[in-house]
C-alpha positions as CSV (number, residue, x, y, z in Angstrom):
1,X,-102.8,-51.9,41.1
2,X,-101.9,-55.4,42.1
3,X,-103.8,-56.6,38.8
4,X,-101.9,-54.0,36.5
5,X,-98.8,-55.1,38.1
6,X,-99.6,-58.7,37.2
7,X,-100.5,-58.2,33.4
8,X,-97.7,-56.3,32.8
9,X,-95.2,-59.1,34.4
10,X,-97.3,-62.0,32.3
11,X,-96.9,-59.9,29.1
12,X,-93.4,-59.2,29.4
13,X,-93.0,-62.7,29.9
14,X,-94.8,-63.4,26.7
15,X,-92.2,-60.9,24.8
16,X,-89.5,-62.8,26.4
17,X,-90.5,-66.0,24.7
18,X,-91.9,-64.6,21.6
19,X,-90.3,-66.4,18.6
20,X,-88.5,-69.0,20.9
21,X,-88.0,-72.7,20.1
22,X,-86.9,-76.0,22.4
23,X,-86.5,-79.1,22.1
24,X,-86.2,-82.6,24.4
25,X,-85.1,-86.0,23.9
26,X,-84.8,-89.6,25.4
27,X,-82.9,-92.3,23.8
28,X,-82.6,-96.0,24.5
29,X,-80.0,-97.3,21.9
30,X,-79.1,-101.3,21.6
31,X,-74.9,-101.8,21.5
32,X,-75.6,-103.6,18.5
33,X,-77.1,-101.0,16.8
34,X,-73.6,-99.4,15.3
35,X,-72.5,-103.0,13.9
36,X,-75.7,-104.0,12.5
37,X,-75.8,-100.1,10.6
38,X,-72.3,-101.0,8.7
39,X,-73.7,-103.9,7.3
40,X,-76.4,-102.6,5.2
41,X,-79.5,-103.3,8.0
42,X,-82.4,-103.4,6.1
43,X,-85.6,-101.7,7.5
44,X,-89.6,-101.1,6.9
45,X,-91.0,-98.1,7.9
46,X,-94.9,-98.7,8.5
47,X,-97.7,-96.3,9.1
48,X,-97.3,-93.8,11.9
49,X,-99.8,-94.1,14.6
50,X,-101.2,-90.1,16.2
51,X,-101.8,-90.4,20.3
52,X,-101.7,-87.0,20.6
53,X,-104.0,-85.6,23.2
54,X,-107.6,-84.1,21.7
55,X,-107.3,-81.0,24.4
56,X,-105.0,-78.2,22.7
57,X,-104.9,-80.5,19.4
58,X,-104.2,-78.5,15.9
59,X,-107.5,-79.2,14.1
60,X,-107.3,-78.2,10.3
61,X,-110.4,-76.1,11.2
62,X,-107.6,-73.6,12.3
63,X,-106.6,-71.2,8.8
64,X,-102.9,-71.2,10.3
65,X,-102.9,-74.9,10.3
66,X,-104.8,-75.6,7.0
67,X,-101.3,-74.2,5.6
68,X,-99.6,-76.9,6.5
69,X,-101.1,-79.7,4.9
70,X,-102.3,-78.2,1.7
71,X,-99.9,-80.2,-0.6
72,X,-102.2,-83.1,1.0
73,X,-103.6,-85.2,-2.0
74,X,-106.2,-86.8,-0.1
75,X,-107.3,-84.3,2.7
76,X,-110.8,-85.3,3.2
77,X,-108.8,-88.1,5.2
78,X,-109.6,-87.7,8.5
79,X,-106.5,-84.7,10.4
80,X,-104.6,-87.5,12.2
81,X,-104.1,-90.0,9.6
82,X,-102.9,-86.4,7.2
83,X,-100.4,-86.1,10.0
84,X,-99.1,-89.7,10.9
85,X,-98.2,-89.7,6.6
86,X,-96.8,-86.6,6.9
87,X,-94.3,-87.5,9.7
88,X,-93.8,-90.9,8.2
89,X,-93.2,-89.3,4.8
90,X,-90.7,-87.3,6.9
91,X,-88.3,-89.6,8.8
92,X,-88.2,-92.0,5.4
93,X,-86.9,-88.6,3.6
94,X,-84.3,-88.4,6.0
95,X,-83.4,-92.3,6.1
96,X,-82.5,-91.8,2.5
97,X,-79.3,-89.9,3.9
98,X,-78.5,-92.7,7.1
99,X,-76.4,-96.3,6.4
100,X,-80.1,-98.1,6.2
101,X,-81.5,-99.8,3.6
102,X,-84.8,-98.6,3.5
103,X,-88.0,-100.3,1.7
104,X,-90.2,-97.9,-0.5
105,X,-93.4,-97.6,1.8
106,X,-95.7,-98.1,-0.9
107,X,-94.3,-101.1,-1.8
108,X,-94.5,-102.5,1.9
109,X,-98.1,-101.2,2.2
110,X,-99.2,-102.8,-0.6
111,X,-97.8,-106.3,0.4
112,X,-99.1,-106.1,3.9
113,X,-102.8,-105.0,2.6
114,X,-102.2,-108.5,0.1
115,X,-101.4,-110.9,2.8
116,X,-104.6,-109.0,4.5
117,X,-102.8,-106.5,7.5
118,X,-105.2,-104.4,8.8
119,X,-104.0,-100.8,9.8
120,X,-104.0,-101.4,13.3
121,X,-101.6,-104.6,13.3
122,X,-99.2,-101.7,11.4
123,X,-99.0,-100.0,14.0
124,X,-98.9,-102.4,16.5
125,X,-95.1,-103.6,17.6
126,X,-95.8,-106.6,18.8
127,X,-96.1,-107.7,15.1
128,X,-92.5,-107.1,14.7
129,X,-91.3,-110.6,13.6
130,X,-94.5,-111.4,11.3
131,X,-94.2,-108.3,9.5
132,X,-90.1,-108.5,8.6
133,X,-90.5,-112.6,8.2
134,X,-93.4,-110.9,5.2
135,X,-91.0,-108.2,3.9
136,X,-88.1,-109.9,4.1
137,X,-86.2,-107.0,6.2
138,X,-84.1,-107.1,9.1
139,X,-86.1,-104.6,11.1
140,X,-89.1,-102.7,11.3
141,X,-89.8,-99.1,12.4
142,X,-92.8,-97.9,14.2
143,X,-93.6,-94.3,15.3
144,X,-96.2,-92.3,16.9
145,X,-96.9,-88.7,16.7
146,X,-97.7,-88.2,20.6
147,X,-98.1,-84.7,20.8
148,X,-99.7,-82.0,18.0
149,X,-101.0,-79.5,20.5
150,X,-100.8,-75.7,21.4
151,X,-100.9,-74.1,24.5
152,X,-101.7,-70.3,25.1
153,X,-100.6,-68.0,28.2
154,X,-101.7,-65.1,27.7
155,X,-100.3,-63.0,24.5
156,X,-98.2,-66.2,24.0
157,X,-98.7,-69.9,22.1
158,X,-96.7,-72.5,22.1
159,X,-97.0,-75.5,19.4
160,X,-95.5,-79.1,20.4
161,X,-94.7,-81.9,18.3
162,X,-93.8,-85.2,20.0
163,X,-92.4,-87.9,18.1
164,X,-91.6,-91.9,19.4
165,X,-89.8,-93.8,17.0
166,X,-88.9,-97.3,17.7
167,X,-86.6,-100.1,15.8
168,X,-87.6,-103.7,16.4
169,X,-85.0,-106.7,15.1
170,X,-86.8,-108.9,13.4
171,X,-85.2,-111.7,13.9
172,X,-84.7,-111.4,17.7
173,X,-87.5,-109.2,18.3
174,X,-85.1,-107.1,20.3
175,X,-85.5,-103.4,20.5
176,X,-82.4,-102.0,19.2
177,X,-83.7,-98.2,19.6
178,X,-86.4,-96.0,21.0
179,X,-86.4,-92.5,21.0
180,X,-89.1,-89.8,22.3
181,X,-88.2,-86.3,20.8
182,X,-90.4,-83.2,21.6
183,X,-89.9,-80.0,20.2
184,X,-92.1,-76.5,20.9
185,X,-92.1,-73.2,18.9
186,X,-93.7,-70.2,20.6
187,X,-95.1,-67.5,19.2
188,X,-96.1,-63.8,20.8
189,X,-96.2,-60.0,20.2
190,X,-92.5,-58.4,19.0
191,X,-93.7,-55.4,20.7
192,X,-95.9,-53.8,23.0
193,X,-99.9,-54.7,22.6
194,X,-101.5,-52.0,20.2
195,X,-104.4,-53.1,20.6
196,X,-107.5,-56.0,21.4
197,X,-106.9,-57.2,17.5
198,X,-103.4,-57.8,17.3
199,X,-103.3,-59.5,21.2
200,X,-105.0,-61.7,20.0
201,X,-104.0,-62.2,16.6
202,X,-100.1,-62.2,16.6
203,X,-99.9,-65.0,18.7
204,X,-101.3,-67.0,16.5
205,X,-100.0,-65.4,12.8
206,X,-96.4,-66.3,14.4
207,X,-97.7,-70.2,14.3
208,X,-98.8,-70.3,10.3
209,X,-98.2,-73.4,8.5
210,X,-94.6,-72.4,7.6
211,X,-93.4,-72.3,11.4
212,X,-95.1,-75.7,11.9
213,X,-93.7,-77.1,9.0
214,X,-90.3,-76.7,9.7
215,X,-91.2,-77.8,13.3
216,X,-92.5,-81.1,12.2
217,X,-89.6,-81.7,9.7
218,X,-86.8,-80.7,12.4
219,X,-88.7,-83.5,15.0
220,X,-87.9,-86.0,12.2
221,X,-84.6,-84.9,11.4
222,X,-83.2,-85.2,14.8
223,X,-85.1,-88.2,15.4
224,X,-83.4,-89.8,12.3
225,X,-79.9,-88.5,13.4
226,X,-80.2,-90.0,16.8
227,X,-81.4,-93.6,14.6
228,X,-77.8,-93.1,12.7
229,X,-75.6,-92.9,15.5
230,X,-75.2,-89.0,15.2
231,X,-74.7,-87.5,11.8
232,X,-76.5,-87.8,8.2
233,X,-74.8,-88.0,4.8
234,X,-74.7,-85.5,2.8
235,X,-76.4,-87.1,-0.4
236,X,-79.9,-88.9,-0.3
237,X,-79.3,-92.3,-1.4
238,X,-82.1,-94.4,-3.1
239,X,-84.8,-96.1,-1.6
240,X,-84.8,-100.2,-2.0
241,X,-86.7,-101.0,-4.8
242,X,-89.5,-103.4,-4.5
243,X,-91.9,-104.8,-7.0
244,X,-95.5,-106.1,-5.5
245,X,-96.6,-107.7,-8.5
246,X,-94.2,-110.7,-10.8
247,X,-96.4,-113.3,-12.8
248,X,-97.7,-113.7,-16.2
249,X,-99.2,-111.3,-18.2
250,X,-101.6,-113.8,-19.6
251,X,-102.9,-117.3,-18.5
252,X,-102.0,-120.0,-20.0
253,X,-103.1,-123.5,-20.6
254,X,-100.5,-126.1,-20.5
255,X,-96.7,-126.2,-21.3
256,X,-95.4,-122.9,-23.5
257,X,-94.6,-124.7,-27.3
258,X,-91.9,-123.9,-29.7
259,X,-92.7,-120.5,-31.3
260,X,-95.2,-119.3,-28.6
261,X,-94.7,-115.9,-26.7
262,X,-94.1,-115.7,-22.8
263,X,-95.3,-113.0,-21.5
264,X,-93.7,-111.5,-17.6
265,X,-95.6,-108.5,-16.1
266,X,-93.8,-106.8,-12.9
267,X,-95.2,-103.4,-10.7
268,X,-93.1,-102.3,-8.5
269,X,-90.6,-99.5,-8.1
270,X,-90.2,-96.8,-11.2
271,X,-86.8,-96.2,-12.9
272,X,-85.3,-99.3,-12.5
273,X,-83.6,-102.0,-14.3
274,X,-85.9,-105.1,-14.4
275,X,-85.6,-108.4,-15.8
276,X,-86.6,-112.3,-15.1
277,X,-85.1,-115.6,-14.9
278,X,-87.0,-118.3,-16.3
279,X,-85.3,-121.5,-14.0
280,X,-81.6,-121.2,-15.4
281,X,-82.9,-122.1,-18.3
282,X,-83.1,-118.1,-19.6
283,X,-81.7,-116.0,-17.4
284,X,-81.7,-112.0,-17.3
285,X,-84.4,-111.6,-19.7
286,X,-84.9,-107.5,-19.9
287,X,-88.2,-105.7,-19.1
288,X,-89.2,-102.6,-19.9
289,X,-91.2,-100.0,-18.4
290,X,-94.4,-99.0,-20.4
291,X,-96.8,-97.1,-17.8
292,X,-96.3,-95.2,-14.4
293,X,-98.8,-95.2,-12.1
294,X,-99.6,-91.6,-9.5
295,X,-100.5,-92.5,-5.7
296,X,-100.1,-90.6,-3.3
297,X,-98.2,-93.1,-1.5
298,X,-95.1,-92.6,-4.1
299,X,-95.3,-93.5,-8.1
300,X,-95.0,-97.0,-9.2
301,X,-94.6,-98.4,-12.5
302,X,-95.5,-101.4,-14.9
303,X,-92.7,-103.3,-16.3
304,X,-93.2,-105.9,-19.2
305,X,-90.9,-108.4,-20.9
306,X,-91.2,-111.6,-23.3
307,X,-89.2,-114.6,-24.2
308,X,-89.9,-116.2,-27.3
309,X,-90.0,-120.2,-26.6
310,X,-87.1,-121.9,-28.5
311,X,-86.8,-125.4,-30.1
312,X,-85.2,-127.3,-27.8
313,X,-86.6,-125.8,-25.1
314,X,-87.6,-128.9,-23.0
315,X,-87.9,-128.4,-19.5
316,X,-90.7,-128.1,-16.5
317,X,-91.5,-127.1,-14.0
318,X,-89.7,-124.4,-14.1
319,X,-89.7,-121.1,-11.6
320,X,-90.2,-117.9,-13.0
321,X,-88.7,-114.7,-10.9
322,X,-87.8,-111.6,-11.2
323,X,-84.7,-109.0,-10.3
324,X,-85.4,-105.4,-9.6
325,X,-82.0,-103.2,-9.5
326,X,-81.5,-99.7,-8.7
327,X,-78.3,-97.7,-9.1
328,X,-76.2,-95.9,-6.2
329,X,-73.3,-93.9,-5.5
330,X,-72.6,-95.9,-2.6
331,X,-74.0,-99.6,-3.9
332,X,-75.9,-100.9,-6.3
333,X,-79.5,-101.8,-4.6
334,X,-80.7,-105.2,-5.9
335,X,-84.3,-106.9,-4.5
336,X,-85.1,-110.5,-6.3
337,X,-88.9,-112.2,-6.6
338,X,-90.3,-115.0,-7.5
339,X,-93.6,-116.3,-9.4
340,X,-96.3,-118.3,-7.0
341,X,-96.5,-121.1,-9.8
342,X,-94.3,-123.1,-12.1
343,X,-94.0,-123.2,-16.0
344,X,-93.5,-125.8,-18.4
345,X,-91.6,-125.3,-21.6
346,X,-91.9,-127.5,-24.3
347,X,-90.5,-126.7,-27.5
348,X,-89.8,-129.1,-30.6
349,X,-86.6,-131.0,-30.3
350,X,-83.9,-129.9,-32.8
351,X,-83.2,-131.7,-35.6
């Protein structure tokens, strides 16, 4: 009797919490943080690291699950690295509608895996002031996925989703905010059991991919609000563009003569106005943009331009760079490069 009495308590709790949904959270915000947000602070968002616990973890091996990353390009990459892009992917979404200037990830990956970053110095905050000095950002955001588990009691489960962010100046290496948000769905029967299939089932069909997604993208939304000092705009703004690669298109051997064709190639950033400065010597020289480039880290897209050398054209060396502009509704988004090396004009003197 004392066994019936206890099953039926434990599954009326389960119908008590079937379909319910919490959520936790710690900040630690710097005073500084509102000033610095009105001036246009410019951040990095690099690779999420995953901590969460291997007991109760959501392996894709689970159908429910699989659900959730199927818009995965790359999903023979190992679960946890699926989910740290995923979450990543998610909070820079939703920094599109905050006050920060955000750099496109691919771009930053790209010039971190160039100057030789391996994917644990990413991750690793300590690296706060290298990484912005290398970006040329004022902050840099790291985050974690610390929990990705389910629980089950009885006829119930329960999926969590932790999530730390943290902001790092990089300038002062201060830390102007730190946040650990946890959110749980759970998931039982809507009625009484019918039967050894469905207590065992429902539990888990209430959890599909669907449920988890909206989980996930509700941890980074509130995490992101709490970043912004409360509230989100209502339009996404642009990403900063970025452009990892400004040089000549061809090498060439000594200075550029009267008649002969410069050549500027540029990758960065699609959709963009792009153009390079030559010194002061030609300035705002157009480029325009003849191939895009799929990844699953976000699209780039090659830019090209020319400058036909001039007579008169007497002048070295010379520094050749590059302006990438994007559009807003708020502001117009403008990043500038420049060239490694030097050129050397030397066209034939006027007559």
């Amino acid at each position: 009797m004392k066994n019936i009495l206890r099953t039926a308590a434990l599954v009326a709790l389960a119908l008590a919490a079937a379909g319910c949904t919490s959520m936790n959270s710690k900040n630690d915000i710097s005073p500084k943080l509102a000033s610095l947000r009105t001036m246009g602070y410019r951040i990095a968002v690099m690779p999420f690291a995953v901590t969460a616990p291997s007991d109760g973890f959501l392996s894709d091996s689970l159908a429910p699950v699989g659900e959730l990353l199927s818009f995965q390009t790359n999903r023979a990459a190992p679960m946890r690295d699926q989910l740290g892009r995923l979450l990543r992917t998610d909070v820079v979404a939703w920094l599109q509608q905050s006050d920060f200037e955000v750099v496109d990830p691919w771009q930053s990956d790209t010039q971190l895996a160039h100057a030789g970053f391996q994917p644990e110095q990413l991750r690793n905050p300590a690296n706060a002031h290298e990484l912005a000095r290398l970006l040329g950002v004022d902050g840099v955001l790291f985050g974690d996925l610390r929990s990705w588990n389910r629980s089950y009691y009885v006829l119930q489960a329960t999926a969590e989703v932790a999530l730390h962010l943290e902001l790092l100046d990089g300038s002062s290496r201060e830390r102007l905010f730190a946040a650990d948000r946890t959110e749980t769905i759970g998931s039982g029967l809507s009625g009484g059991p019918t039967g050894y299939l469905s207590v065992a089932t429902e539990p888990l069909a209430g959890l599909r991919g669907a449920n988890l997604r909206e989980l996930t993208r509700s941890v980074a939304r509130n995490a992101v609000t709490d970043l912004n000092g409360g509230a989100l705009g209502n339009n996404p703004g642009p990403l900063t563009p970025r452009l990892t690669v400004i040089g000549l298109a061809q090498e060439h051997m000594g200075p550029f003569q009267a008649g002969e064709r410069l050549d500027v190639v540029a990758v960065g950033s699609p959709d963009c106005e792009v153009c390079f400065d030559v010194g002061r010597l030609r300035t705002h020289v157009p480029m325009q943009l003849t191939q895009r480039h799929p990844d699953p880290r976000g699209e780039r897209a090659t830019y090209l331009g020319h400058y036909i050398v001039q007579p008169g054209d007497t002048a070295g060396p010379l520094p050749l760079s590059a302006t990438i502009r994007r559009g807003a509704a708020r502001s117009n988004v403008t990043s500038h490069y420049r060239w490694e090396g030097e050129l050397s004009l030397q066209g034939t003197p006027q007559h």
